[in-house]
C-alpha positions as CSV (number, residue, x, y, z in Angstrom):
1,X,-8.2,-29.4,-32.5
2,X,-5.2,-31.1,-30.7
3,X,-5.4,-34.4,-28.9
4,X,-4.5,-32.2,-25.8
5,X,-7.6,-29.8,-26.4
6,X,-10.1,-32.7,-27.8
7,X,-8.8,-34.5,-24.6
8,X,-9.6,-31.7,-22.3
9,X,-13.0,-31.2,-24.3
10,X,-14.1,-34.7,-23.9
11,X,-13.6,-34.1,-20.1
12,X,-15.4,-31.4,-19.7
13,X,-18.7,-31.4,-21.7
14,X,-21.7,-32.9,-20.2
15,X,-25.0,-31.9,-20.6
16,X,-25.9,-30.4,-17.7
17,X,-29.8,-27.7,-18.0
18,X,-28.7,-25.7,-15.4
19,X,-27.8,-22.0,-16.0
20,X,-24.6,-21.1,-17.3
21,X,-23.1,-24.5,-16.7
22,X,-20.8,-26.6,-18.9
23,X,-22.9,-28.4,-21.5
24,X,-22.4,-30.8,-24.2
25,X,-23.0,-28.5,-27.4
26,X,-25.6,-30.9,-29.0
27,X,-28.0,-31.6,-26.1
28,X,-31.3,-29.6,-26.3
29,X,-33.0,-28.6,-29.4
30,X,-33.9,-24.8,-28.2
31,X,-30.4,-24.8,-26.1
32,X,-27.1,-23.0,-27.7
33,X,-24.0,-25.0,-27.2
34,X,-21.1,-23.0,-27.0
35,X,-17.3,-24.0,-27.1
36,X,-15.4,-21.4,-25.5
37,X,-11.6,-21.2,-26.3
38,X,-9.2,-19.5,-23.9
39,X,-5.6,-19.1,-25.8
40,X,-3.0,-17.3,-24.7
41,X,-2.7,-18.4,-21.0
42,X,0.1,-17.3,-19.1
43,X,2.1,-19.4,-16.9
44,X,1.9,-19.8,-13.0
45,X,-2.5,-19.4,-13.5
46,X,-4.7,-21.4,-11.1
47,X,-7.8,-21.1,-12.6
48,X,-9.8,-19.1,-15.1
49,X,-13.3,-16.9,-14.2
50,X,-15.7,-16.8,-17.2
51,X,-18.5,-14.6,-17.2
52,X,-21.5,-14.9,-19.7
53,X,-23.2,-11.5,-20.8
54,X,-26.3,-11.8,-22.4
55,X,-26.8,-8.5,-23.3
56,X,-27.0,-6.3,-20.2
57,X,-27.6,-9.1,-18.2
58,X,-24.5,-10.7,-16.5
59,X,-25.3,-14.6,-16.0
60,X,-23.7,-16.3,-12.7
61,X,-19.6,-16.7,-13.7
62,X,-18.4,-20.4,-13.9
63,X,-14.9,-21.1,-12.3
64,X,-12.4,-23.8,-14.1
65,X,-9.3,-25.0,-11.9
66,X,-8.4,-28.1,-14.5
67,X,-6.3,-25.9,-16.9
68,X,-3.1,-28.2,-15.9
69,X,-0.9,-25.7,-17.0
70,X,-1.6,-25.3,-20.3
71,X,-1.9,-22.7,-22.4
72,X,-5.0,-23.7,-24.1
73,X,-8.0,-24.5,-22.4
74,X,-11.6,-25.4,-23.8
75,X,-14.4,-24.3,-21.6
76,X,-18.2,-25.2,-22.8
77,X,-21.5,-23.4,-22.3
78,X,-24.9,-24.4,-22.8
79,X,-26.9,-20.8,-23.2
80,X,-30.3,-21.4,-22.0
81,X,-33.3,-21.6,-23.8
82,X,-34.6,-18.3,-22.4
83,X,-31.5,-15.9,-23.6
84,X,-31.2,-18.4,-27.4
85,X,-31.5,-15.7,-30.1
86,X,-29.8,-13.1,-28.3
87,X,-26.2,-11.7,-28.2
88,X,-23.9,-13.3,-25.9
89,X,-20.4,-12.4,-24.5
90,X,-18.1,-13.7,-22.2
91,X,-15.5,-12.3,-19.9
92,X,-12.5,-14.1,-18.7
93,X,-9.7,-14.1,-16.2
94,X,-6.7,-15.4,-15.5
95,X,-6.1,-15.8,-11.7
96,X,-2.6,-16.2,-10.7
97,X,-1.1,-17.9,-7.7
98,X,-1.4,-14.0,-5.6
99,X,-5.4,-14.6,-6.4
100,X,-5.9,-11.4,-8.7
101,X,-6.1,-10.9,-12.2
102,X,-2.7,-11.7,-14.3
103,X,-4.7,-11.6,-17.7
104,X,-8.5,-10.7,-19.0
105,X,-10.4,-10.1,-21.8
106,X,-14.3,-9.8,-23.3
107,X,-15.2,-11.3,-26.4
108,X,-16.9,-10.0,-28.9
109,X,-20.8,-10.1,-29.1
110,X,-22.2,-13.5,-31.1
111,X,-25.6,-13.9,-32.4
112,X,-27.0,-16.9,-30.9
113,X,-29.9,-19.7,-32.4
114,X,-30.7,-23.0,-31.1
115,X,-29.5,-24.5,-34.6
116,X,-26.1,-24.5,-34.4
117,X,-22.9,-25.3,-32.4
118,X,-21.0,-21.2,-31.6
119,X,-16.9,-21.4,-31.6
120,X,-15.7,-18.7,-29.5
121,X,-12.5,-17.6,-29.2
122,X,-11.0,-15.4,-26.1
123,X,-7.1,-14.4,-26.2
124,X,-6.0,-13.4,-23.1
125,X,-4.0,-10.2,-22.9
126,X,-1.6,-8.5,-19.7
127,X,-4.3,-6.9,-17.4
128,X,-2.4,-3.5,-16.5
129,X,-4.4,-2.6,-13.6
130,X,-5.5,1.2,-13.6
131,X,-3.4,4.7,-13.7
132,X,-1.5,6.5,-11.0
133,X,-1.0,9.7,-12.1
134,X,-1.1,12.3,-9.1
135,X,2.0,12.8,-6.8
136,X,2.0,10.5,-4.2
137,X,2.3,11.8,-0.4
138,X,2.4,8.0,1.9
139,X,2.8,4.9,0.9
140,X,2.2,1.4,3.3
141,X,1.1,-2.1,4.0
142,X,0.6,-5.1,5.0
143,X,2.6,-7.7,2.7
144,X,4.0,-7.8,-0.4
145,X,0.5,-8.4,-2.2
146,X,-1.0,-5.2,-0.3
147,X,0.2,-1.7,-1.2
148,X,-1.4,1.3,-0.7
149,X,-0.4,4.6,-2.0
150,X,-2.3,8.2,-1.1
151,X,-1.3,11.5,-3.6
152,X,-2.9,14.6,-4.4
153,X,-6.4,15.1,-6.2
154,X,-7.8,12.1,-4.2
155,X,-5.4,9.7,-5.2
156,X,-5.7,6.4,-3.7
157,X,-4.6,3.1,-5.4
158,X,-3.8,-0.6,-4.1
159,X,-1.0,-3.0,-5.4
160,X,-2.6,-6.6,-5.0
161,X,0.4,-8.5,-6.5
162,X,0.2,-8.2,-9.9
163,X,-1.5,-4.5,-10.9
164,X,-2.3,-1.4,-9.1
165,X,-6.1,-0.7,-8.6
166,X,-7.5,2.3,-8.2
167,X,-9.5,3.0,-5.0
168,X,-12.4,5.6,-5.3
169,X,-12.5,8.0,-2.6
170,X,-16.0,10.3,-2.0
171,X,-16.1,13.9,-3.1
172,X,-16.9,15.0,0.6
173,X,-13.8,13.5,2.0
174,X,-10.4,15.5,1.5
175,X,-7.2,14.4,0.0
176,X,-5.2,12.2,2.1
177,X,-1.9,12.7,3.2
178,X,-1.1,9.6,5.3
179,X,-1.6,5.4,5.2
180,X,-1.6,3.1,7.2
181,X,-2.4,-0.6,6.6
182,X,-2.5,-2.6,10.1
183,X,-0.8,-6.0,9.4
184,X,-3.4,-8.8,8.8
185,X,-3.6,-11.8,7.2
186,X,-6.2,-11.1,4.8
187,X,-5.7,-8.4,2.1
188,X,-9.5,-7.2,2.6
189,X,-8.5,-6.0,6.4
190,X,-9.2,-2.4,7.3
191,X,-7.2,0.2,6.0
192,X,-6.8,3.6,7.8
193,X,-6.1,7.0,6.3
194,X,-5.3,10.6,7.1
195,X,-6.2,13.9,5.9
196,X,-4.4,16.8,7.6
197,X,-7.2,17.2,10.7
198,X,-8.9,13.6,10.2
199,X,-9.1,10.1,10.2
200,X,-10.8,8.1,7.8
201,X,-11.5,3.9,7.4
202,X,-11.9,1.5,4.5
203,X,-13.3,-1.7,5.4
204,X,-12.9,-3.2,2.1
205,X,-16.3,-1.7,0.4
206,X,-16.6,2.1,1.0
207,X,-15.0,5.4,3.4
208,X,-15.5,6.4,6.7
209,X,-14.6,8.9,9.4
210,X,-12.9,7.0,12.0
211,X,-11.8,10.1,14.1
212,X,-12.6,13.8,13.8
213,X,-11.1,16.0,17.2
214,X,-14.3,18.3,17.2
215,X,-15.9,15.2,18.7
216,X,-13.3,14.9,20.9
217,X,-12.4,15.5,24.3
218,X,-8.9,17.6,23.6
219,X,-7.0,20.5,24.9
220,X,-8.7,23.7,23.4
221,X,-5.4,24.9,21.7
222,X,-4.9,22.3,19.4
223,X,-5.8,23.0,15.8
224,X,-5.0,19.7,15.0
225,X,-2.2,18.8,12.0
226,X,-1.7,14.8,11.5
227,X,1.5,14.1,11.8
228,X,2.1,10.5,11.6
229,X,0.2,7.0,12.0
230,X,1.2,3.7,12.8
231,X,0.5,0.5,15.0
232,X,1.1,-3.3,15.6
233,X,-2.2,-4.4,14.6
234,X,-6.1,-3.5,13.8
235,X,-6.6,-3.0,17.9
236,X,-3.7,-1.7,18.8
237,X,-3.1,2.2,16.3
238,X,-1.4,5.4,17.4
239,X,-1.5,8.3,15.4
240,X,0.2,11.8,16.3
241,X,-0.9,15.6,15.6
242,X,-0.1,19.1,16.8
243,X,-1.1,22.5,16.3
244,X,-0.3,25.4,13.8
245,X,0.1,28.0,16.7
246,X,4.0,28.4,17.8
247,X,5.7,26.5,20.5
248,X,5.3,28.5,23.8
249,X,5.8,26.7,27.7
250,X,1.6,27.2,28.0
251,X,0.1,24.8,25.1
252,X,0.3,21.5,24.6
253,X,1.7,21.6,21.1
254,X,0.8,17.6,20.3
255,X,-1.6,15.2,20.8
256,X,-0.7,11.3,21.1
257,X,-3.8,9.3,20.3
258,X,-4.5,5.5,20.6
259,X,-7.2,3.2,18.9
260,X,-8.5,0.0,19.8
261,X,-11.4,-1.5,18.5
262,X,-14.2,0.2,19.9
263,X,-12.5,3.2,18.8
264,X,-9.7,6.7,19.4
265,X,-8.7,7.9,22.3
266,X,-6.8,11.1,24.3
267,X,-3.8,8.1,25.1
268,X,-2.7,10.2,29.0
269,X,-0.7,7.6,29.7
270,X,3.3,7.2,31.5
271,X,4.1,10.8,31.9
272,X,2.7,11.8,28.8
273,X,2.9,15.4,29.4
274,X,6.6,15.5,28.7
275,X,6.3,14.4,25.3
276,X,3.0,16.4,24.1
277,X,5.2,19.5,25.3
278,X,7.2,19.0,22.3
279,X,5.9,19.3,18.8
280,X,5.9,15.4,17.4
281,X,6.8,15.2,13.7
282,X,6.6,11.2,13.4
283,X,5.6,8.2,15.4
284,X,6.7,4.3,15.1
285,X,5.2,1.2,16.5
286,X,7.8,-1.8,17.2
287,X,5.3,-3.8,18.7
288,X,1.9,-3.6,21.2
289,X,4.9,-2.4,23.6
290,X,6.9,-0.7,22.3
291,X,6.3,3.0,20.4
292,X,8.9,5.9,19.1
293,X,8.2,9.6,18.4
294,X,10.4,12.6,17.3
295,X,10.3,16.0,16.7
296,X,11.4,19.7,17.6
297,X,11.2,21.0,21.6
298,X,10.8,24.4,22.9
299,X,14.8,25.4,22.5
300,X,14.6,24.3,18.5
301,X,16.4,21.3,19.1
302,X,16.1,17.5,17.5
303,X,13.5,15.2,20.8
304,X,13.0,11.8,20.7
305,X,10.8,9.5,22.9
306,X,10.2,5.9,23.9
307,X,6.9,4.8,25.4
308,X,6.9,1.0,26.5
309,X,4.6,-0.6,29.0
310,X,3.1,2.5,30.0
311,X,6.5,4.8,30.3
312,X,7.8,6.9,28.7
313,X,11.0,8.2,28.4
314,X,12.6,11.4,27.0
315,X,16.1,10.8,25.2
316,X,19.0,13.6,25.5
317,X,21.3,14.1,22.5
318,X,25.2,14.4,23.1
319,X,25.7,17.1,21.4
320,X,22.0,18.7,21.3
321,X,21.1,18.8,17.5
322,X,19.9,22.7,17.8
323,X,18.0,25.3,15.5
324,X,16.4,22.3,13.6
325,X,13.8,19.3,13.8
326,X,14.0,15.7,13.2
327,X,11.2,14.2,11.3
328,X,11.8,10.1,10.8
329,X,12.5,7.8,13.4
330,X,12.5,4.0,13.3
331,X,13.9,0.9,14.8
332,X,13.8,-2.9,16.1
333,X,14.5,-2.5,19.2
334,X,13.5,-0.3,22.4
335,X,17.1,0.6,23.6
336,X,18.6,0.4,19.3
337,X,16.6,3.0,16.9
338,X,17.9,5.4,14.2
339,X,16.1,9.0,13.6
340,X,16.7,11.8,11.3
341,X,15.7,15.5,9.9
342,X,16.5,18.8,9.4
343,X,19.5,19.1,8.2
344,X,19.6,15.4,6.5
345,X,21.8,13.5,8.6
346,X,20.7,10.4,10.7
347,X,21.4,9.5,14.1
348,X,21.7,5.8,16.1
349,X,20.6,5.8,19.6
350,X,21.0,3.4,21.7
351,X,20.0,2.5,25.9
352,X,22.4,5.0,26.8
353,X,21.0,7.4,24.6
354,X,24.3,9.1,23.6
355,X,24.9,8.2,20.1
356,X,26.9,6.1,19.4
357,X,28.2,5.8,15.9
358,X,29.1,9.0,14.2
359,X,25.9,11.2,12.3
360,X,25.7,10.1,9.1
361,X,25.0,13.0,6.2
362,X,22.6,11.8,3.9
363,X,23.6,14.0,1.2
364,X,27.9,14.4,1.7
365,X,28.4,11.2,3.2
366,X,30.5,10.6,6.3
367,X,30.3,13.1,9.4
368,X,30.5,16.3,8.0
369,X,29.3,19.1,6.0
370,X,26.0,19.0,6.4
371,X,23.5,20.4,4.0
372,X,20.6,22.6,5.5
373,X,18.8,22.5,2.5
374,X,18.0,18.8,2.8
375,X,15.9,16.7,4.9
376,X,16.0,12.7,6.0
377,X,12.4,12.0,5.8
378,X,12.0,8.5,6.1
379,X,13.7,5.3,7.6
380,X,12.4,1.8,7.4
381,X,13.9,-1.4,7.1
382,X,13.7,-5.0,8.2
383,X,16.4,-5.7,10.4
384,X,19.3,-3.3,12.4
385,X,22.0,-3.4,9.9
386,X,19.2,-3.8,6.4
387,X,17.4,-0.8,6.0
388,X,16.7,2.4,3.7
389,X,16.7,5.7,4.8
390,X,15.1,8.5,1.7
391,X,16.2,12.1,2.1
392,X,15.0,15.5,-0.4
393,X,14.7,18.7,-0.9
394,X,11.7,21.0,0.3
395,X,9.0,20.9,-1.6
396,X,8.3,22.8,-4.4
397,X,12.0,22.3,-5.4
398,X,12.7,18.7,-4.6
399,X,15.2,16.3,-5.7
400,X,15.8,13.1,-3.4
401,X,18.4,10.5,-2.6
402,X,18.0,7.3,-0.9
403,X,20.3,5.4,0.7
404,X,20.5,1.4,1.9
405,X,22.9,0.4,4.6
406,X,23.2,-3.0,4.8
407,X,25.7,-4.8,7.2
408,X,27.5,-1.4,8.3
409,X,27.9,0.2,4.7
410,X,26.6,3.2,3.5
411,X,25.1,2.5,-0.1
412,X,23.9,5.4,-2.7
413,X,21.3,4.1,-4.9
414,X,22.0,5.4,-7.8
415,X,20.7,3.2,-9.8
416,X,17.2,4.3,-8.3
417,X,17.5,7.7,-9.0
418,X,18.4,7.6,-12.6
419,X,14.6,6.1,-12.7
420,X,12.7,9.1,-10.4
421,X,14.7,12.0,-9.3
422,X,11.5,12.8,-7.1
423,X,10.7,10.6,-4.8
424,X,8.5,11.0,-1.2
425,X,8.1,8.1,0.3
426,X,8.9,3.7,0.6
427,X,7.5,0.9,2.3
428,X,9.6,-2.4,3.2
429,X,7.4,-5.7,2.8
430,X,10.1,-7.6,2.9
431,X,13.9,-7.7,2.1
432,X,13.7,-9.1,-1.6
433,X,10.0,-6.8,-1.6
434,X,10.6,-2.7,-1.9
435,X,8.3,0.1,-3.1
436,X,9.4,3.8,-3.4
437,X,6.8,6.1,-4.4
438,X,6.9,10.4,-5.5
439,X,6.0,13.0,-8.0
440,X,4.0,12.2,-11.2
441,X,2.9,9.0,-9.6
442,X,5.7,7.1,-10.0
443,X,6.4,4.2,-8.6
444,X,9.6,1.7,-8.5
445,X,9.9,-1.9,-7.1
446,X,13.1,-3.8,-5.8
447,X,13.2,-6.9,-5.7
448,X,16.1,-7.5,-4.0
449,X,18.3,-7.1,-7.5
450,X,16.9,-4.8,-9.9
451,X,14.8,-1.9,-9.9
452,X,11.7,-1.8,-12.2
453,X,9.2,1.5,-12.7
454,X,5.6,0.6,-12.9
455,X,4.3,0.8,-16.1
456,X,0.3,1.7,-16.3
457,X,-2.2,0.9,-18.4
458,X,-3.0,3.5,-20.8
């Protein structure tokens, strides 16, 4: 043993009876001392979790913080007299500074006695978190260190900042096609998902319906579709739907609903009816004050709409964007957002709502030649001149490109799509802090640099 370990072991050994604490290895005749040597650890961890297994039994986990950076550590067990003869295990982990697990592993089994000393070694490995398989539909959240993704088949998984976990979702509750993650400062908040007709809740343990419109108080007309959710915080969520039936000047083709924390609501508020009139394909909060929505109107032409303190307000376009819809819309500012659609060009409107840079073609660059083929399907971003705007092709046949303009140029990412040729969907945590998300599961993070593909366990 190295003076390091023996002074680290010298430390930490004292006899102490109670269960599953450090001991000294040589106190108690029908006690099992047990030295416990973690190799292997990685830089940047704050503490180690070890877990004794006797058997089935899983005896209370002992936490160490005194690791001081190295990448050895000695940790000793005194098994109590009650578990002595039996096997005993121990899991451990390596929490980093985002508090998950960096590194783990179980020992194997030893045969215990109360006549000897047990050396027991555990070598940490790279904890790879758990498969992603399924093509993924939304992705959101709340920081950097809280990522969810929804797919196909039930997929539902959550970065935490160093692996992505799956998150089981009941067989009675539907795929999910939407996500949203209020922002919070703890990564246990609620999370919030949609299937096509509902809404459901996590609350950090199991799934809930949160909304479902045969409960509901709503025009009879609407067979709800879920078009889009989003919201400033955990009181204060809007979510969007329309119908399947076609647009006609009798139904209301969309629903605009609001939560707070007692619960959803019919939001009837500012002049709503000019809005629901049109069928909303996407919704964004700015702040408690501040909400945008687009879509299609009655004549087949691009809408957009801005509801702040209780108003809203219906945009014209100069020219009209006819015989197509516009399906993303996003901004930091009330009288400064950008939107785009069907064909894949985007647009920047401002207070005078005329725009007022030219339409910029996602797929041909510049002002022209539009493709009809293509669609701009998302826009986020952190500021007015940094964001990322993702554009494909209709499903089944899709191929995507995405785009970053940053300080008033236009840049391809090529880079990106040499990893995924299919992708669906981003979220912006920060700047330096990117994830885009699409078919196969696949899933690529910027880090303000590079691009890197997720690599799962197998």
């Amino acid at each position: 043993m190295s003076a390091t370990r023996l002074q680290k072991w010298t430390m930490q050994i004292a006899c102490v009876g109670a269960l599953g604490m450090m001991a000294t290895v040589s106190c108690g005749a029908n006690n099992a001392g047990i030295a416990l040597l973690v190799q292997n650890i990685e830089a940047g961890t704050i503490r180690l979790e070890i877990t004794p297994f006797v058997g089935d039994k899983t005896l209370p986990r002992e936490e160490f913080k005194d690791i001081q950076g190295a990448k050895d550590y000695v940790a000793g067990f005194q098994l109590p007299r009650a578990y002595v003869g039996q096997a005993i295990s121990f899991q451990v982990n390596a929490i980093n500074g985002n508090e998950c697990i960096a590194q783990t592993v179980t020992t194997d089994k030893v045969n215990t006695d109360s006549l000897r000393r047990y050396d027991v070694n555990a070598k940490l490995q790279t904890y790879g978190g758990d498969r992603v398989d399924n093509n993924i539909f939304d992705i959101h959240g709340s920081s950097g260190n809280n990522v969810w993704v929804v797919g196909d088949n039930k997929e539902v998984s959550r970065w935490n900042g160093c692996y992505w976990r799956s998150v089981p979702v009941p067989v009675e509750i539907p795929s999910f096609i939407k996500i949203f993650v209020p922002p919070a400062t703890s990564t246990n908040s609620s999370v919030y998902a949609v299937s096509i007709d509902k809404i459901y809740k996590y609350d950090g343990t199991k799934w809930a319906l949160d909304y479902d419109p045969k409960f509901a108080s709503l025009p009879a007309e609407v067979n709800m579709v879920f078009a889009g959710i989003s919201g400033s915080s955990e009181s204060d969520i809007w979510a969007v739907a329309g119908n399947k039936l076609a647009l006609s000047a009798t139904q209301n083709n969309s629903v605009v609903l609001r939560r707070n924390m007692t619960g959803w609501s019919n939001d009837t508020s500012g002049g709503l009816p000019v809005v629901v009139e049109n069928k909303i394909n996407a919704i964004h909060s700015i702040n408690k004050t501040t909400i945008l929505v687009t879509g299609m109107n009655k004549m087949s032409e691009w809408f957009a709409a801005r509801w702040t303190v209780g108003t809203w307000r219906l945009d014209q376009f100069t020219p009209r964007v006819t015989g197509s819809t516009a399906v993303s819309i996003w901004g930091m500012a009330y009288d400064d957002y950008w939107l785009g659609g069907t064909p894949a060009v985007i647009k920047q409107i401002q207070q005078s709502a005329t725009i007022s840079k030219p339409d910029y073609d996602m797929i041909f660059g510049g002002g022209t030649g539009v493709n009809p083929n293509w669609r701009t399907a998302r826009i986020s971003g952190v500021a007015n001149d940094d964001f990322w705007v993702l554009a494909f092709t209709p499903i089944p046949m899709i191929e995507s490109k995405v785009i970053h303009y940053v300080s008033g140029q236009w840049k391809t990412e090529t880079e990106l799509s040499k990893l995924a040729a299919q992708l669906t969907t981003f979220y912006v945590a920060s700047k330096d802090d990117v994830w885009f998300a699409g078919y196969g599961g696949v899933r690529i993070h910027y880090d303000g640099k590079t691009f890197t593909r997720a690599t799962d366990r197998n």
